[in-house]
Structure formats: structure tokens, C-alpha cells
DRENKEKE-424279 format. One record per residue: residue number from 1; residue in one letter; y, x, z of N, C-alpha, C in turn. Coordinates in nm, 4 decimals, always signed. Atoms other than C-alpha are relative to their C-alpha. Layout:
N
<tordo><n>NUM</n><res>A</res><n_Y>Y</n_Y><n_X>X</n_X><n_Z>Z</n_Z><ca_Y>Y</ca_Y><ca_X>X</ca_X><ca_Z>Z</ca_Z><c_Y>Y</c_Y><c_X>X</c_X><c_Z>Z</c_Z></tordo>
...
***
This chain:
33
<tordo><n>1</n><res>X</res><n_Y>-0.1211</n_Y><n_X>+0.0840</n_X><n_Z>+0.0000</n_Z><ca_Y>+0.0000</ca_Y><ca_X>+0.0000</ca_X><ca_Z>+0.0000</ca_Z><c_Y>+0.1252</c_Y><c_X>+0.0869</c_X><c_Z>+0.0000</c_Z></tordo>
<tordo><n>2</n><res>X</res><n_Y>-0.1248</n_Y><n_X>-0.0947</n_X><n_Z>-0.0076</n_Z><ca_Y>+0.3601</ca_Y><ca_X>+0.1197</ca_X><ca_Z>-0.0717</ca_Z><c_Y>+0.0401</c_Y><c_X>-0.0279</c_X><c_Z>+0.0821</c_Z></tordo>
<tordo><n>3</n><res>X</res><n_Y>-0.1423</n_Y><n_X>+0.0044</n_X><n_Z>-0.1435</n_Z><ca_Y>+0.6065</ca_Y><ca_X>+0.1784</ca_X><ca_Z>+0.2088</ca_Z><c_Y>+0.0888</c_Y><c_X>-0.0796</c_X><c_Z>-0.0626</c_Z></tordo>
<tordo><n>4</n><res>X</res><n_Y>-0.1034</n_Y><n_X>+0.0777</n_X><n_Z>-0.0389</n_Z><ca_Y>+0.9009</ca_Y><ca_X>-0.0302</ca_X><ca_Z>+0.2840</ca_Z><c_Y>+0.1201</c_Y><c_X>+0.1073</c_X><c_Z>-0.0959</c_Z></tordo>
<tordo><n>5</n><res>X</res><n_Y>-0.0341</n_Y><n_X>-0.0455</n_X><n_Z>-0.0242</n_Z><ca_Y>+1.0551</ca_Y><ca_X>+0.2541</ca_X><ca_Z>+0.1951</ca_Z><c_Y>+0.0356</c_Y><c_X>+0.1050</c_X><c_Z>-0.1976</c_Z></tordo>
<tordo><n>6</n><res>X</res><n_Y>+0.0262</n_Y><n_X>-0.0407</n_X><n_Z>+0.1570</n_Z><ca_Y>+0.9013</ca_Y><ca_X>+0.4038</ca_X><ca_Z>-0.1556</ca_Z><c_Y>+0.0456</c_Y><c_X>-0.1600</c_X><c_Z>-0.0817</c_Z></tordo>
<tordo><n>7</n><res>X</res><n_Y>-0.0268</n_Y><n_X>+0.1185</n_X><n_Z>+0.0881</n_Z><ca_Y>+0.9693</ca_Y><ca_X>+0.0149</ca_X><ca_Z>-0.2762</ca_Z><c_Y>+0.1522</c_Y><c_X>-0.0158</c_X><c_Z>-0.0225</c_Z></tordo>
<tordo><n>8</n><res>X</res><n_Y>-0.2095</n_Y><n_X>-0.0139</n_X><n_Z>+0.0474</n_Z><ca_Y>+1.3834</ca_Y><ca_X>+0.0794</ca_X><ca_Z>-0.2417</ca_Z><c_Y>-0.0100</c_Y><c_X>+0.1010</c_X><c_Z>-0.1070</c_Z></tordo>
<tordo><n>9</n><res>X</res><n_Y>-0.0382</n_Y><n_X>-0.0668</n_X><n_Z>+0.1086</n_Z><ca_Y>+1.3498</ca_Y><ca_X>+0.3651</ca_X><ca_Z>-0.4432</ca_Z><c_Y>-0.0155</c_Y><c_X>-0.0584</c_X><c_Z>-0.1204</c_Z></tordo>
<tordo><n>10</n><res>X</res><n_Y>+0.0515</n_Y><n_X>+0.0398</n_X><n_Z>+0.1025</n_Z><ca_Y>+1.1493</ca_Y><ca_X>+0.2051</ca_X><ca_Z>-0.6853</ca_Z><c_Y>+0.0822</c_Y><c_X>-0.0880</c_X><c_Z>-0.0478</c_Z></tordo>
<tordo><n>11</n><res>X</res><n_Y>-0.1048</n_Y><n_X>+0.1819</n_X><n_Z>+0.0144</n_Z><ca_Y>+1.4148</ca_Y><ca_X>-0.1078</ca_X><ca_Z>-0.6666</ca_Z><c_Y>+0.1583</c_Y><c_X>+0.1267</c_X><c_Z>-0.0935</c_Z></tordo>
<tordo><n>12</n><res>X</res><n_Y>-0.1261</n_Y><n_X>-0.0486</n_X><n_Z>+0.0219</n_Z><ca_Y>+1.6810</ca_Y><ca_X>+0.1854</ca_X><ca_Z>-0.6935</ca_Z><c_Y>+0.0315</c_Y><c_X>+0.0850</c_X><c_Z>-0.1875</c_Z></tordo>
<tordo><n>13</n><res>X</res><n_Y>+0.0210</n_Y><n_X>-0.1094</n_X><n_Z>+0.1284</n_Z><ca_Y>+1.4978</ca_Y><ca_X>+0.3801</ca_X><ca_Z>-1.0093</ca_Z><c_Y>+0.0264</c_Y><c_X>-0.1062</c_X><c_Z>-0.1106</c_Z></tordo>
<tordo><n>14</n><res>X</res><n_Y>-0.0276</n_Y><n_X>+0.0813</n_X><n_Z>+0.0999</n_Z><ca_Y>+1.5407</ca_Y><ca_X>+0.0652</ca_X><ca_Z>-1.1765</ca_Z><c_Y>+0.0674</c_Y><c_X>-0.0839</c_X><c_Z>-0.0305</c_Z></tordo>
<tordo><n>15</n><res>X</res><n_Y>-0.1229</n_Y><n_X>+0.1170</n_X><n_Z>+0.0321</n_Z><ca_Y>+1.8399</ca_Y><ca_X>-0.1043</ca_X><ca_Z>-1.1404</ca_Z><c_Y>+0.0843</c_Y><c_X>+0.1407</c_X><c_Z>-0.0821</c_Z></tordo>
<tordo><n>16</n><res>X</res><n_Y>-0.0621</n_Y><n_X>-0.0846</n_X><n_Z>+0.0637</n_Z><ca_Y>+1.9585</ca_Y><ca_X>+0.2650</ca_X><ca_Z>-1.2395</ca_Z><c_Y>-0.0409</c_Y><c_X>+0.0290</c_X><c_Z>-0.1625</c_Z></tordo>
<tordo><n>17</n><res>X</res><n_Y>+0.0599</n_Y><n_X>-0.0339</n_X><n_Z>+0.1309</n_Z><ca_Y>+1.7659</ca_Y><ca_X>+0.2930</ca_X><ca_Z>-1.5554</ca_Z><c_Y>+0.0310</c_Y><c_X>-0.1449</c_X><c_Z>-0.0919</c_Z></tordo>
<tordo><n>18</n><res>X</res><n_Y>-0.0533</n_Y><n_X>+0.1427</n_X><n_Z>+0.0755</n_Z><ca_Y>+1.8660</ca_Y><ca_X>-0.1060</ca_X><ca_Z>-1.6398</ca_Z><c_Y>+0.1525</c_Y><c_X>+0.0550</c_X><c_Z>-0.0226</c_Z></tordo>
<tordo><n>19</n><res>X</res><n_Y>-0.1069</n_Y><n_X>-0.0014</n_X><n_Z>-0.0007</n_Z><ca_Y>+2.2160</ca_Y><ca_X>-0.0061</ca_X><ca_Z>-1.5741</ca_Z><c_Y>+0.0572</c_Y><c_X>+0.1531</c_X><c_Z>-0.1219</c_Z></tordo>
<tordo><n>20</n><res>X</res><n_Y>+0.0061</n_Y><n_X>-0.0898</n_X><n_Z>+0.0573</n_Z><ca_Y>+2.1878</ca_Y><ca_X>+0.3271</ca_X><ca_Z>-1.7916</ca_Z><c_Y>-0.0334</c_Y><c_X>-0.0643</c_X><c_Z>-0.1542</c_Z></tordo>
<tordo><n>21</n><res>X</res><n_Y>+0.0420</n_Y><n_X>+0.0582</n_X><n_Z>+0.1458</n_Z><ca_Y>+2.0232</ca_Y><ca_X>+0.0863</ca_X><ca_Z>-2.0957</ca_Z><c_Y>+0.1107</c_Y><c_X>-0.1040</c_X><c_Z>-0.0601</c_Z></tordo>
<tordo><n>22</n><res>X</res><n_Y>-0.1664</n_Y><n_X>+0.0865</n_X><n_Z>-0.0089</n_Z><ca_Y>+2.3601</ca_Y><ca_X>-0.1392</ca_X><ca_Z>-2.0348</ca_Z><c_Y>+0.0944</c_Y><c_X>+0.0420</c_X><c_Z>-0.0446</c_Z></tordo>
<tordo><n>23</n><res>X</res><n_Y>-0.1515</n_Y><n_X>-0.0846</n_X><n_Z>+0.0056</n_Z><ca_Y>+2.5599</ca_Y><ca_X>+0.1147</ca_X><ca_Z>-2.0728</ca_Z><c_Y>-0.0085</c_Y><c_X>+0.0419</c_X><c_Z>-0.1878</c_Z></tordo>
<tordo><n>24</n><res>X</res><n_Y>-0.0068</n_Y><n_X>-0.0054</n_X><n_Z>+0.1104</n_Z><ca_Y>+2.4156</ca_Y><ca_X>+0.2265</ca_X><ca_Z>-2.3832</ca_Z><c_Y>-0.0078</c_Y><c_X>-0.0936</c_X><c_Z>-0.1350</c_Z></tordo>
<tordo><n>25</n><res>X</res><n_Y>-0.0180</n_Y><n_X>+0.1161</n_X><n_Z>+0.1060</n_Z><ca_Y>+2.3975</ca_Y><ca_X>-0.0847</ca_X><ca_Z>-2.5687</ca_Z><c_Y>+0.1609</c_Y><c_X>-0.0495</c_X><c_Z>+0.0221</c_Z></tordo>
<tordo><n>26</n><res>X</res><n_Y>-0.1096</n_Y><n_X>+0.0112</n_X><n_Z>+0.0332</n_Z><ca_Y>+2.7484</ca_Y><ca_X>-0.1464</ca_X><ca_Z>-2.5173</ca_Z><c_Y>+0.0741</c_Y><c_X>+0.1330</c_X><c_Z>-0.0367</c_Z></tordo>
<tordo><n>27</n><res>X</res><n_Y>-0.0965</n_Y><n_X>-0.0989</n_X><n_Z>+0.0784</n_Z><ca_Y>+2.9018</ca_Y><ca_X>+0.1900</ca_X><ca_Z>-2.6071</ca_Z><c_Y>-0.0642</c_Y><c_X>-0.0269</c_X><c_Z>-0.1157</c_Z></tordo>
<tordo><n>28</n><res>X</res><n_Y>+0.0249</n_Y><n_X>+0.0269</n_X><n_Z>+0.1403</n_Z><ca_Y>+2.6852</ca_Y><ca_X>+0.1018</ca_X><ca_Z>-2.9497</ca_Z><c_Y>+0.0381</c_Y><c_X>-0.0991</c_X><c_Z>-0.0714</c_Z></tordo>
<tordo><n>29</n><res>X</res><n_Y>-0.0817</n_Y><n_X>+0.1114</n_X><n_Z>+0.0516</n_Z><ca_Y>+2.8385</ca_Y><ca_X>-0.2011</ca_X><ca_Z>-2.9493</ca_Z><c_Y>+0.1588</c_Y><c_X>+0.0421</c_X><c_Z>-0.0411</c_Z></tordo>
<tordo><n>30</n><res>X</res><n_Y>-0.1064</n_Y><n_X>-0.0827</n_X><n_Z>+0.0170</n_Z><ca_Y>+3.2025</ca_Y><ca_X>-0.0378</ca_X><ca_Z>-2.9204</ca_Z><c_Y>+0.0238</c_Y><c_X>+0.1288</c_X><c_Z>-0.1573</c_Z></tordo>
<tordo><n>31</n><res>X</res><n_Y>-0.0028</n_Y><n_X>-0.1272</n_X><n_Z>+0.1793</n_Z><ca_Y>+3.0907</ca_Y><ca_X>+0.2533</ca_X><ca_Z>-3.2296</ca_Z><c_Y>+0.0285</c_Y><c_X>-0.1265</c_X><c_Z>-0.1085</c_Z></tordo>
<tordo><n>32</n><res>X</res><n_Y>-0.0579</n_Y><n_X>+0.0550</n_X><n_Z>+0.1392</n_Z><ca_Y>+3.0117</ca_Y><ca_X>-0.0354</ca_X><ca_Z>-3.4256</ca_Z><c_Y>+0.1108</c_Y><c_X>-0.1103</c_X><c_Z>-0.0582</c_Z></tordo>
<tordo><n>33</n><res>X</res><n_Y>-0.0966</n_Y><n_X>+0.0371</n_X><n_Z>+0.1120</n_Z><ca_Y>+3.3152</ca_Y><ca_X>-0.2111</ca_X><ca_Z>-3.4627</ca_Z><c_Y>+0.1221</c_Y><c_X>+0.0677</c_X><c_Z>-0.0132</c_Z></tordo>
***
């Protein structure tokens, strides 16, 4: 079972990696017009 503890990171690795795929679909939005 995961810790209390490994499950924030896991919460943290992936609001950062959503927020990193956010980012790059709008600066591609921004190139293209």
C-alpha cells in the first residue's frame, strides 16, 4: 500500500505535468495566430 505521503507526491507529479501540458498547448495556441 502507498503512504499518505508518496500519494501527495504522486497528486503533486501530476497536477505539475497537467499544468506543464497547459502551458504548452497554449503558447502553441499564441505561435499560431
Amino acid at each position: 500500500t502507498t503512504s499518505y505521503a508518496e500519494e501527495l507526491v504522486a497528486e503533486k507529479e501530476k497536477s505539475a505535468l497537467v499544468n506543464i501540458v497547459a502551458n504548452a498547448i497554449t503558447v502553441e495556441k499564441k505561435v499560431e495566430e
